[in-house]
C-alpha positions in Angstrom: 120.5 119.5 129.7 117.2 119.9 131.0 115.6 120.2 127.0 117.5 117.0 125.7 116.1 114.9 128.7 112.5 115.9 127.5 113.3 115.6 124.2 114.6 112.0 124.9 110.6 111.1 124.9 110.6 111.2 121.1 111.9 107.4 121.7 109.1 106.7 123.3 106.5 108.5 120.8 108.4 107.0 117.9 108.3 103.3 120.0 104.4 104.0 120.2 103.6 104.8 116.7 105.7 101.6 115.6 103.6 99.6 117.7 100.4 100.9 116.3 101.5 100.1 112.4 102.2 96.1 113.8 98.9 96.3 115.6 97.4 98.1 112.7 98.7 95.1 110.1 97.7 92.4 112.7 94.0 93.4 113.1 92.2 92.9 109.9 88.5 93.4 111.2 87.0 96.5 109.5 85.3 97.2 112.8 88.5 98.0 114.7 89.9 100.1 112.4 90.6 103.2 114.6 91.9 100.9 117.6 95.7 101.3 117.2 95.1 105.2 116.8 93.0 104.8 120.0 95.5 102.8 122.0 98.7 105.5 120.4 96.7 108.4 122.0 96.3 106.4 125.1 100.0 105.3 125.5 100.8 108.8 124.6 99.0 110.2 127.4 100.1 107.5 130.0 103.7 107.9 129.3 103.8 111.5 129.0 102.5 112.0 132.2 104.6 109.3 133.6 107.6 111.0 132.2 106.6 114.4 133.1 106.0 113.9 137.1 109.0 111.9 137.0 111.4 114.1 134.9 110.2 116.8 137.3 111.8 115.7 140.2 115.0 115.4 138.2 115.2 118.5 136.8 115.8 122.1 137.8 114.3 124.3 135.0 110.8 122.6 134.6 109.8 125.2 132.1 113.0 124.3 129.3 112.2 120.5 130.7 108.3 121.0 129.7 110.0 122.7 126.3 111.8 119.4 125.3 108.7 117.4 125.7 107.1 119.5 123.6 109.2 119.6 120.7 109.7 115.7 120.8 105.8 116.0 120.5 106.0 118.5 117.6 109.1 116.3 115.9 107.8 112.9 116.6 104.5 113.9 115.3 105.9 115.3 111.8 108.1 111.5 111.8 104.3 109.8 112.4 103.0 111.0 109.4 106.2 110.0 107.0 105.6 106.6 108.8 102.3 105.8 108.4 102.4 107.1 104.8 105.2 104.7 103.9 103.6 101.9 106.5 100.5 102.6 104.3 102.4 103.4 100.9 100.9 100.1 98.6 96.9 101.0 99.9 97.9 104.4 99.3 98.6 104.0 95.6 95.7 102.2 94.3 
């Protein structure tokens, strides 16, 4: 029980990187080109530690716990780059 409530954070990870594609199609200036990465990494961060201090005091096997978060890292990350690809797909194949 303890993995599939750490790997529940793959909602949030996937959430995240949807957010950055809109934010990535709203801002147009070359200059901030990187900021949506920058604000993904930062909301990753934040909510993983958020997640983690308060999944700990639900759970009783921190280690499988710390194993689920992982893994939605590991998954969500492999699901990141499909998305931006296919966000990206029509700059991608000019």
């Amino acid at each position: 029980m303890e993995f599939l409530l750490g790997f529940s954070f793959i909602i949030y990870v996937l959430v995240t990187t949807m957010g950055a594609i809109i934010c990535g199609k709203i801002i147009t200036n070359p200059e901030y080109t990187m900021l949506p990465l920058l604000l993904m990494f930062m909301f990753d961060g934040l909510g993983a530690a958020i997640f983690y201090f308060v999944g700990v005091e639900i759970v009783d096997n921190i280690r499988i716990f710390k194993l689920g978060v992982a893994a939605s890292f590991a998954i969500g990350t492999m699901m990141r780059v499909v998305m931006l690809i296919y966000a990206n797909k029509s700059t991608l194949s000019a």
